[in-house]
N, C-alpha and C positions, 0 to 999 in steps of 0.2 A: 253495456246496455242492459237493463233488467229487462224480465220476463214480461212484463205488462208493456214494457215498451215494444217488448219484440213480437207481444202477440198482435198487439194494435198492427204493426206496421207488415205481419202477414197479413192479416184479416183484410186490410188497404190493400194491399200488393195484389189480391185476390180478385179483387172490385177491379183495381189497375187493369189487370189481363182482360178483362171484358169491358174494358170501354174502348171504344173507338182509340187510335193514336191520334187522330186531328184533337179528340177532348181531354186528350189523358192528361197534360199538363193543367189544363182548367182543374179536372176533379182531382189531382193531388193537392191542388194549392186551397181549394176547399174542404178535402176528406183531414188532409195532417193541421189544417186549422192553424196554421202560424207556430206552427213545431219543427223549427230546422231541423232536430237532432232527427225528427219523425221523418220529414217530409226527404231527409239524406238517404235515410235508412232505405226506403222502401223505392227510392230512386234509382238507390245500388241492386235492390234486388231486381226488379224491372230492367238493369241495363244486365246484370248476369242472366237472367231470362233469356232475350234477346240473345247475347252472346251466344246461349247454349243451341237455340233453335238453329242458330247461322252453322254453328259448327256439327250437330246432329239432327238436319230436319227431319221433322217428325209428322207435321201437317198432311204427309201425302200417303202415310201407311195405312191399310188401310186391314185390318184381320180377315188372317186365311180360313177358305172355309175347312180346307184340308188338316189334318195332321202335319 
């Protein structure tokens, strides 16, 4: 994969994390614009996302006020 592909499909991957999951498949299939190799890429990143949340959630930390 080249660099322009790989920044596109962070920059996408980015938007991904903040869309709804009910929309997220709509706004990839219009953000990658008919670019399989795109719309792979940033599919794989969004499901290693996912993976890593499941295996270290993070959603519920919340910073101490303490030392």
């Amino acid at each position: 994969m080249d660099a322009a592909l790989t920044r596109r499909a962070l920059a996408i991957f980015e938007e991904a994390l903040e869309t709804d999951d009910a929309e997220r498949d709509a706004f990839l299939a219009t953000a990658c614009a008919d670019d399989p190799v795109l719309l792979e890429e940033v599919r794989r990143l969004v499901k290693a996302d996912a993976m890593a949340e499941r295996a270290m959630p993070t959603g519920g930390l919340q910073p101490r006020d303490e030392p």
